[in-house]
C-alpha positions, 0 to 999 in steps of 0.5 A, spaced: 810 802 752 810 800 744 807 804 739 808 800 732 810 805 729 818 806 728 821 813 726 826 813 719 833 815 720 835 815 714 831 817 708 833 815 701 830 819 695 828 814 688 826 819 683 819 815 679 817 816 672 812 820 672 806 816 671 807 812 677 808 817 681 800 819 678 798 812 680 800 814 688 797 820 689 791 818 685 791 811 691 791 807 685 798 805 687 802 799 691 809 803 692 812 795 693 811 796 684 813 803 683 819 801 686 819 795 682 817 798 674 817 806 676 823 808 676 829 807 671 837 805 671 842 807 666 848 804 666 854 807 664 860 804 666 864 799 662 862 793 661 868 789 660 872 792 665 867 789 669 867 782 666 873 782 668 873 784 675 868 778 675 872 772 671 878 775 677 873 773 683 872 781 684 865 784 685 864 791 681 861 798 683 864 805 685 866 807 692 862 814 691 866 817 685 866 817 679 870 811 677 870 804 676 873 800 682 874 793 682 872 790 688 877 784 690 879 780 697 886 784 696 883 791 696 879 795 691 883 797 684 
């Protein structure tokens, strides 16, 4: 028997400013636009070295440390 309803495996935490998270509890929020406008993202990475990566045909990102990592077809560097 179906029911519609499907059980999370993986739950993801996404901190949101303040006043969004006021706009859901109070049900004046929509989640889709919270995830869209209520959280921010500070970058800290170099941004050169990223560039960098991209002119070589590479994809830049970390691989769960605290270092930046060029992703090439080679390997990651």
């Amino acid at each position: 028997m179906y029911s519609g309803f499907c059980t999370p495996s993986v739950t993801v935490m996404i901190p949101i400013l303040a006043t969004q998270a006021a706009q859901l509890i109070s049900g004046n929020g929509i989640v889709s636009n919270v995830l869209k406008d209520g959280f921010d993202l500070k970058w800290t990475g170099n941004y050169g070295q990223c560039q960098g990566c991209i002119g070589t045909g590479g994809v830049c990102g970390n691989d769960g440390g605290s270092e930046f990592r060029c992703f090439c077809k080679d390997g990651p560097h």
